[in-house]
N, C-alpha and C positions, 0 to 999 in steps of 0.2 A: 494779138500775134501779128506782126510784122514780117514780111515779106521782101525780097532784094528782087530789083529789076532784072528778067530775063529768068527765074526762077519757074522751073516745069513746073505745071499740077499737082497737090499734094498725091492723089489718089489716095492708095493705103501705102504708101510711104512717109513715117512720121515726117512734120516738115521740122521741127527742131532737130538738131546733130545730135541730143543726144536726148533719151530719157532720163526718169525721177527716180531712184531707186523705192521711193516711199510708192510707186506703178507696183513695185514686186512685194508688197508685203503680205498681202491678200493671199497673192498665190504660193508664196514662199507658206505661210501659217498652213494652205490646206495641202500643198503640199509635204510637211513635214508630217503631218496628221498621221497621213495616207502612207507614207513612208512606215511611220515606225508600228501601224496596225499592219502591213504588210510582211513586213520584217518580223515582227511577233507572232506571224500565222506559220510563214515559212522557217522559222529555225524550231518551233512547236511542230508542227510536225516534220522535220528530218528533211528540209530540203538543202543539198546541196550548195556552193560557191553563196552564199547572200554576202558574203564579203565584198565581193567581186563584184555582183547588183548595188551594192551600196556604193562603191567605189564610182564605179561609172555613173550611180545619181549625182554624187558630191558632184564629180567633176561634170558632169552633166547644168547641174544648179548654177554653177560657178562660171562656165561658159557661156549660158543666159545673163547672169546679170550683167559681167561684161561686156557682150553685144547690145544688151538692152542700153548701158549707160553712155554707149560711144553711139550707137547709132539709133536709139529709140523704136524697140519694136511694137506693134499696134496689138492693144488686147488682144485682139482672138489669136494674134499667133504665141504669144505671152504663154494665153492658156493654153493652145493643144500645143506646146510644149509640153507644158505640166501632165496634160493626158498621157503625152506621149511617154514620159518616165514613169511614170506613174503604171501604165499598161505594161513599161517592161518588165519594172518590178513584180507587177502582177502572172506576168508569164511564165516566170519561175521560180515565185513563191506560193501561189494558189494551188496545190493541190487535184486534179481529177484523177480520177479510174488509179491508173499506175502509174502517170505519169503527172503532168501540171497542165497549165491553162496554154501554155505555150505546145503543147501537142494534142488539144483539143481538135478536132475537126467540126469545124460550123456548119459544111456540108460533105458528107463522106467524102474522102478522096479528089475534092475538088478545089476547097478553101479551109486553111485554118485559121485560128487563132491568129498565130503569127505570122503568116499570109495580110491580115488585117492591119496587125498593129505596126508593119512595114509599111504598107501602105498609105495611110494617115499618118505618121509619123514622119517616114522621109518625105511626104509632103510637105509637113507644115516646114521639116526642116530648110527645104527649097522655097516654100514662103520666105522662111525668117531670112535666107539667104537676100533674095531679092528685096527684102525689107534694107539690110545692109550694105547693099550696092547701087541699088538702083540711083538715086544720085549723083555716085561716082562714072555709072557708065555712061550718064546724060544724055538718052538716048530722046530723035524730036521728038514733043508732046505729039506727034500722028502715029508717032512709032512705040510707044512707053507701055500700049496693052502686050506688042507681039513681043516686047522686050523682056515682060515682066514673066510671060508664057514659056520663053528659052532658059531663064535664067532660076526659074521654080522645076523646072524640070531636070537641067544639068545638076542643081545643085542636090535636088531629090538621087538622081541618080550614081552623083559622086561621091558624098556621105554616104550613100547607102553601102554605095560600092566599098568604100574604107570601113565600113562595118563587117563585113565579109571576112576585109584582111584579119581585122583584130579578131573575129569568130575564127578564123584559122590558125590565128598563132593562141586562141584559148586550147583549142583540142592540143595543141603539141605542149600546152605547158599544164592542164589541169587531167587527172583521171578522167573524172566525168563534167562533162561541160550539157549532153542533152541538145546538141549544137542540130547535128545531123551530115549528113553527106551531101553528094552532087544532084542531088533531086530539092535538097531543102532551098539550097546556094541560088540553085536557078527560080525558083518561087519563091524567095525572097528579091531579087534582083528585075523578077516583072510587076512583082508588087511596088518596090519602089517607082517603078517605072509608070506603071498604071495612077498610085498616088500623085505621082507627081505632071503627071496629066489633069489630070482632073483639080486637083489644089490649083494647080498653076492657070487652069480658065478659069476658075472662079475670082482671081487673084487678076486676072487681065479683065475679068468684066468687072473689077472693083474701080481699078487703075480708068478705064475706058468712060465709065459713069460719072470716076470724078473730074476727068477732063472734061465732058460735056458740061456738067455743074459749074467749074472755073468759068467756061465758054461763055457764059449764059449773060445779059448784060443785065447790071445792078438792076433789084427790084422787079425782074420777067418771074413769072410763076413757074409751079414746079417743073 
């Protein structure tokens, strides 16, 4: 691999412009898997919109490889993408009590389900975000951890936020959507908030590490 003079630190920003689509075949197989044993659990027992879940996967799938192919995104955000569709699908096509996996409570009244899969989702999505910017905004290699930290959080935060819109205009255009109210809206919205905190310092101490590692002069030990 070659490099152009004046070129920041890889960190975990691919240094190729773009990725292999042969990168997505692994996850695309297990995710299809996962898809259609899901899909086969929720219209088996009577869950509502899987149309709608499927629709947002396709398009979901279809928006990753295009990111991935233009800007090369690094496995682990590849995969918790994958978790991440995969969870939603999960949230309301699993079945619990009366409801599904997406109204489960993990700790009464405090976190649910989807409290979670907000959380680690609009993460990675402010990952993937910083993954395809971050060389555009070229920010100095002393700067590129705090860069990487704003820019996994706004994006965690703004997608999430556009998730909201399109949960609001599902309630006015489907009977039952299972969405929730002004309680749901707000715990979903500090979950993104909190995911994308936390994604986003793991994602500057990746950025941070690999600028030291660049630093280091040919042949100095670990």
């Amino acid at each position: 691999m070659t490099t152009r003079p004046g070129d920041p630190p890889a960190g975990h920003v691919p240094p190729r412009p773009g990725g292999r689509i042969a990168d997505l075949v692994l996850p695309f197989v297990v995710g299809l898997v996962g898809t259609v044993a899901l899909l086969a659990l929720g219209i088996a027992t009577g869950q509502p919109n899987w149309q709608v879940y499927l629709a947002v996967l396709v398009l979901g799938a279809g928006a990753v490889a295009l990111l991935h192919r233009r800007a090369g995104l690094s496995a682990p955000t590849v995969w918790g993408l994958l978790v991440f569709g995969l969870g939603h699908l999960a949230g309301g096509m699993v079945p619990v009590g009366t409801g599904t996996l997406y109204q489960w409570w993990l700790v009464q009244d405090v976190v649910r389900y989807d409290n979670l899969q907000h959380a680690v989702g609009f993460g990675v999505v402010g990952r993937a975000t910083w993954e395809a910017l971050g060389r555009r905004l070229a920010p100095a290699p002393g700067a590129r951890a705090a860069a990487a930290w704003w820019v996994v959080v706004l994006g965690a935060g703004a997608f999430g936020a556009l998730n909201e819109v399109v949960e609001w205009v599902l309630t006015l255009t489907l009977e039952t959507t299972r969405v929730g109210g002004y309680d749901n809206t707000a715990r979903d919205l500090l979950a993104n908030l909190v995911g994308g905190v936390l994604v986003g310092g793991a994602t500057a101490w990746e950025v941070r590490r690999g600028e030291r590692v660049a630093a280091r002069p040919p042949g100095a030990a670990g």
